[in-house]
C-alpha positions in Angstrom: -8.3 -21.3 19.1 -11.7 -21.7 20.2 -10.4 -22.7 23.6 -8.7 -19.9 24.3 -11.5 -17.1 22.8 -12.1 -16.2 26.5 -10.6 -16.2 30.0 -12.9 -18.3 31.5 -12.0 -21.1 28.5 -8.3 -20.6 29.0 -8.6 -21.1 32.7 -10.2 -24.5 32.6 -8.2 -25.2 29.6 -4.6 -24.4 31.6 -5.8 -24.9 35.1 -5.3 -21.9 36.2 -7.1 -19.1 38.2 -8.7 -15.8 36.2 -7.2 -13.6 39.0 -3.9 -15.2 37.7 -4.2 -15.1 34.3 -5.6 -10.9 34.7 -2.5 -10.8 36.3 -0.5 -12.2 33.4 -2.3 -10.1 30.7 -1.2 -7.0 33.0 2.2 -7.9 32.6 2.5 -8.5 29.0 2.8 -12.6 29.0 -0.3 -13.1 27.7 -2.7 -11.0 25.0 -5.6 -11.3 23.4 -5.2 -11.4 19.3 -7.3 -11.8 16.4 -7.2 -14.2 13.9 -8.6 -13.3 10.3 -9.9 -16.5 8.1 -7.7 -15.4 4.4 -8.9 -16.8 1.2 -7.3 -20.6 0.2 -5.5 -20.7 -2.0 -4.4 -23.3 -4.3 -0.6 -24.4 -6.2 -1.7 -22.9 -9.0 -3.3 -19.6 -6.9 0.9 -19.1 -5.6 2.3 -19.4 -8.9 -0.2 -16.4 -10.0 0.8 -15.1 -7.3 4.5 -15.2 -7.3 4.6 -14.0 -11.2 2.3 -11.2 -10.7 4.8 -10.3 -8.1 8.2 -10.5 -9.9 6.0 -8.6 -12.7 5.5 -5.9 -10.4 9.8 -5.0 -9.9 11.5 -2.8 -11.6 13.1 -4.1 -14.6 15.8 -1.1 -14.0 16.4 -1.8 -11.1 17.8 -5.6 -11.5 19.9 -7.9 -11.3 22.2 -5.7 -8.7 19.3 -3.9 -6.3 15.8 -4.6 -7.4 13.0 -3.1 -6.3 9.3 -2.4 -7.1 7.8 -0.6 -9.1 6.8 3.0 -7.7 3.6 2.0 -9.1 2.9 6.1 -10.5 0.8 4.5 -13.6 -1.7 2.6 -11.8 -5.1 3.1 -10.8 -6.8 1.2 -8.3 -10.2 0.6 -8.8 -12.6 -1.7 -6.4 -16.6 -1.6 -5.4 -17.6 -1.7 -1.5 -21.0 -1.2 0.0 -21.2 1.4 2.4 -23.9 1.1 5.2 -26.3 3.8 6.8 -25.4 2.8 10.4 -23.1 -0.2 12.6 -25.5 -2.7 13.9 -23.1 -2.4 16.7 -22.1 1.3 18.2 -19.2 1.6 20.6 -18.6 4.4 22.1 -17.7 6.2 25.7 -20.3 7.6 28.0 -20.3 8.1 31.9 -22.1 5.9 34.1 -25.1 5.7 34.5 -26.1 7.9 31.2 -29.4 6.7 29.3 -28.3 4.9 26.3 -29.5 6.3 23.0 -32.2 4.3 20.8 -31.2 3.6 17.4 -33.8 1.8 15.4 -34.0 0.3 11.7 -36.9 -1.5 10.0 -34.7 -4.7 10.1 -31.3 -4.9 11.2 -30.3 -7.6 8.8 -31.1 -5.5 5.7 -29.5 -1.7 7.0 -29.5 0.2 4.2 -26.3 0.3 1.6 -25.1 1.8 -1.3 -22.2 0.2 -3.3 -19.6 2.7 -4.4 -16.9 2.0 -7.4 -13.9 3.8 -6.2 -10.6 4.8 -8.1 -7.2 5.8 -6.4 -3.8 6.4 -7.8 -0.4 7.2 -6.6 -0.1 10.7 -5.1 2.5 13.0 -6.4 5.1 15.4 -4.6 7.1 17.6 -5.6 10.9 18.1 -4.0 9.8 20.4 -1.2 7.4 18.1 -0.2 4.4 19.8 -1.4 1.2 17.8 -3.2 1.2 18.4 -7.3 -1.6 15.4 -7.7 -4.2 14.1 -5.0 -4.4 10.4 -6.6 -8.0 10.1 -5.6 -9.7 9.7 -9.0 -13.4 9.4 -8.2 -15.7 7.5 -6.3 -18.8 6.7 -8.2 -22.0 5.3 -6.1 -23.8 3.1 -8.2 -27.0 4.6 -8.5 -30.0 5.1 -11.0 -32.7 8.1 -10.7 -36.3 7.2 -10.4 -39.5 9.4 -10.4 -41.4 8.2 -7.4 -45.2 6.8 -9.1 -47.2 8.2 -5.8 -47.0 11.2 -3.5 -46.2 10.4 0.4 -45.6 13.1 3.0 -41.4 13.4 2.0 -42.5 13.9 -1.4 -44.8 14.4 -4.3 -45.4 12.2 -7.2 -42.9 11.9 -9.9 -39.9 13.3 -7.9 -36.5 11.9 -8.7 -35.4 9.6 -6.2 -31.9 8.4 -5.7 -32.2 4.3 -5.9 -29.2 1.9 -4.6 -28.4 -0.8 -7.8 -28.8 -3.9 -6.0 -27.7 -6.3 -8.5 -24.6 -5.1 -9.9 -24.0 -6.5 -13.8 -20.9 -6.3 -16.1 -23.3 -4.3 -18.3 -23.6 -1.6 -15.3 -19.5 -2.1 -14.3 -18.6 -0.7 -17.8 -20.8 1.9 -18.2 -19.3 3.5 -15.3 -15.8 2.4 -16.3 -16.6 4.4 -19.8 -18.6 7.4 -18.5 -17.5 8.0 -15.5 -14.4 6.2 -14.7 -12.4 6.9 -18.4 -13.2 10.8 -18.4 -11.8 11.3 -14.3 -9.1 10.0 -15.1 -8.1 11.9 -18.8 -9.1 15.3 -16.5 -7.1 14.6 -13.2 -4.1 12.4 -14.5 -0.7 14.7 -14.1 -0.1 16.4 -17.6 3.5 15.2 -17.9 2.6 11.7 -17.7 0.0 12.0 -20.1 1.6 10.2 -23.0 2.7 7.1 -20.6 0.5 4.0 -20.7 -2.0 3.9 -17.6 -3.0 0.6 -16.1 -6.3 0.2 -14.5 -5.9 -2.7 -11.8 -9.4 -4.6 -10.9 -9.6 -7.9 -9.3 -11.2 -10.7 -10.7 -14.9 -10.6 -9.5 -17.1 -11.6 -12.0 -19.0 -7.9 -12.5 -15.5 -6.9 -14.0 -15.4 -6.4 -17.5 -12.3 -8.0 -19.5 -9.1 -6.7 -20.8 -10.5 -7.5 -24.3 -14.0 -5.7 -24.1 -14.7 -4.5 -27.6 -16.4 -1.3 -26.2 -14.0 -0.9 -23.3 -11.1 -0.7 -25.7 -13.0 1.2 -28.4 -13.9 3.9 -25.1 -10.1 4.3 -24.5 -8.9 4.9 -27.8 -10.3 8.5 -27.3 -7.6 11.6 -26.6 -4.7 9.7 -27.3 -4.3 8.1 -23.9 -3.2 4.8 -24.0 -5.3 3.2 -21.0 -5.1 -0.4 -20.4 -6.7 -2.8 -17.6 -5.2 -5.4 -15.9 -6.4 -7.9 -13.6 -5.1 -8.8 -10.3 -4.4 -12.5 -9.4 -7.3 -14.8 -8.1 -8.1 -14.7 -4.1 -5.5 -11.8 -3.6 -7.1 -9.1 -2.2 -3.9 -8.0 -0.5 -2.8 -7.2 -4.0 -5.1 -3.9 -4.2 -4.4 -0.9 -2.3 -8.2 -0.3 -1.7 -8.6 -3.5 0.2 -5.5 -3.0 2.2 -7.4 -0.2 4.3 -8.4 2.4 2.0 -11.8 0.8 2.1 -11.5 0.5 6.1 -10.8 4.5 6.9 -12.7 6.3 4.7 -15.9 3.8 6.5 -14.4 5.2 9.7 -15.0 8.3 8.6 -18.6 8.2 6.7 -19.9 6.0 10.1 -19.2 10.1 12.0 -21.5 11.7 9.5 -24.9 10.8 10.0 -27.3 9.9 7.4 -30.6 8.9 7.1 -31.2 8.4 3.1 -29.5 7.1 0.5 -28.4 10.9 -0.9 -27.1 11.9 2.5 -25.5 8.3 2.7 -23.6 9.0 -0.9 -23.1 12.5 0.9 -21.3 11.2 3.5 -19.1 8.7 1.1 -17.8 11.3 -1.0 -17.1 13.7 2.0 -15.2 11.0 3.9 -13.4 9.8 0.8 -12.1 13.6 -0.1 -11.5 13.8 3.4 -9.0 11.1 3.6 -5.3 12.0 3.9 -2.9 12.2 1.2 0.2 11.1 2.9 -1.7 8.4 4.0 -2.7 7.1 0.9 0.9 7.7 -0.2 2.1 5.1 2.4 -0.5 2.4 2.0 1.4 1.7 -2.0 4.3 1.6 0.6 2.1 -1.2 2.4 1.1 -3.2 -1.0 5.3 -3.1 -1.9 5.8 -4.9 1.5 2.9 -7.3 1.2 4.3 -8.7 -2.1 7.8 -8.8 -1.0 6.3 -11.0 2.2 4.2 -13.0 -0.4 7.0 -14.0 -2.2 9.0 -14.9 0.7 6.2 -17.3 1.5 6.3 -18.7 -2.3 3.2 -16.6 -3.0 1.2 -18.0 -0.1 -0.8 -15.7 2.5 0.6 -16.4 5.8 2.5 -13.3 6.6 2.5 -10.5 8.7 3.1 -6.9 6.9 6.4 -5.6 8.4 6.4 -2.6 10.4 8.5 -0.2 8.8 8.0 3.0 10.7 6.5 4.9 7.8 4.8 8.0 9.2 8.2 8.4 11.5 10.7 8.3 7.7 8.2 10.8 6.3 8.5 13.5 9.6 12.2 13.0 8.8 11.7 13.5 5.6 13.0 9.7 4.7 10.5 7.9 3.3 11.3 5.6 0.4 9.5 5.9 -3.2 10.6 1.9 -3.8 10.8 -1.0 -1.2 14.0 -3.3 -2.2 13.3 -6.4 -3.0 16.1 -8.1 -1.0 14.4 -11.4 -1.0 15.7 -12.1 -4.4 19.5 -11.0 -4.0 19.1 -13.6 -1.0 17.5 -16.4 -2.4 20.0 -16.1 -5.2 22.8 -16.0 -2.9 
């Protein structure tokens, strides 16, 4: 691939003339791709990968159709650091304008904030109409700190907002049990209260287990039977927030500026209650089809995720709640 990054290399790789090959990109027979590095995985990663899968369909729905789960008792729940500014802007301008300066003390080291997010499956009800957002929280992981001297943007002992840097198990389940337990007991859909909700995490090491003594002492509370599960090693594809939840809502906060870490958390929480419903709706669509794909590849990550036309079904009002799993009906056939 590293041959072929550029025109220029391909031309002296092929033997051919820029002027041609512009003319070839023009007409579709060439294009210019990207190529993400995914995470290796081992035998045993596939097998992990492969179970948590056929865990994931609908025990209703088999042997004759299956399909997956419509995944209504899950809560996604991931950390991402959001940054003040791009290193890198693009954007349009006419010639000849002055560019704009944008400066940072070092450009290595912008300023972050890591925010724990939570998202579940939205609800509709038969005309179409939202009953329940499925955006849970997002929780910046923060501490308050009274500044020791005075400077000219504040006086002494003011509380300042300060970033976490080092993110602990101890500081993951405090926000699990005060701030992550009580969203969801206050937004969770009344008629599913008495159902068991999962909380899906991956497997980094900040994430406390299934078995925490306080964790499972915390969810006892209100008679909601709350459980967390983890999601198999080096599968990031396997959480909806990852799959571009993550992506967007950074699309978003990069449009509103901010120059401290309050505005910054500002911005977060605007772009995340900004984001659309529907789409969030169709990215559990996108997860359904990433696992059916996984499994065709015997729980590998060499796939592309299928184009299934989703914002076109929902306009005509066709949008599936469940992805069949046909790949099992074939491979018994």
């Amino acid at each position: 691939m590293s041959s072929r990054a550029t025109l220029e290399d391909l031309s002296n790789q092929l033997g051919v003339s820029k002027s041609k090959l512009y003319s070839m990109k023009r007409e579709g027979v060439i294009k210019r791709v990207s190529n993400i590095a995914k995470p290796y995985l081992t035998e045993k990663h596939k097998k992990d990968r492969l179970k948590w899968c056929l865990s994931m369909i609908d025990p209703r729905s088999i042997p004759h159709e299956p399909v997956f789960k419509n995944l209504f008792d899950y809560v996604f729940i991931d950390e991402n650091w959001f940054y003040m500014t791009k290193e890198v802007e693009r954007y349009y301008t006419i010639p000849g304008a002055d560019e704009p300066i944008r400066t940072c003390k070092n450009r290595h080291f912008i300023p972050k904030v890591m925010v724990l997010t939570c998202v579940a499956r939205p609800r509709f009800d038969s005309e179409g109409k939202c009953t329940f957002d499925g955006k849970i929280g997002s929780f910046p992981l923060v501490t308050f700190e009274e500044a020791r001297r005075s400077s000219v943007n504040r006086p002494a002992r003011t509380r300042e907002m300060k970033p976490i840097e080092s993110v602990k198990k101890e500081v993951i389940r405090r926000f699990l049990i005060e701030k992550v337990l009580p969203a969801i007991r206050a937004k969770w859909p009344t008629e599913d209260a008495n159902k068991t909700i999962y909380i899906h995490q991956d497997n980094a090491k900040p994430h406390v287990a299934a078995t925490d003594l306080l964790f499972c002492e915390a969810v006892k509370q209100d008679g909601f039977d709350i459980r967390l599960t983890c999601q198999p090693a080096n599968s990031p594809d396997f959480n909806i927030l990852d799959l571009g939840f993550f992506n967007s809502i950074e699309t978003i906060q990069y449009k509103i500026p901010s120059k401290t870490t309050p505005e910054l958390v500002a911005a977060v929480e605007t772009a995340y209650q900004q984001y659309s419903v529907d789409k969030l709706n169709r990215i559990f669509l996108t997860l359904q089809c990433v696992m059916k794909e996984a499994m065709k590849c015997g729980g590998g990550n060499g796939y592309k995720i299928p184009h299934i036309r989703r914002e076109m079904l929902q306009r005509q009002g066709q949008l599936p709640l469940q992805i069949s799993c046909d790949y099992l009906i074939d491979s018994r056939g």
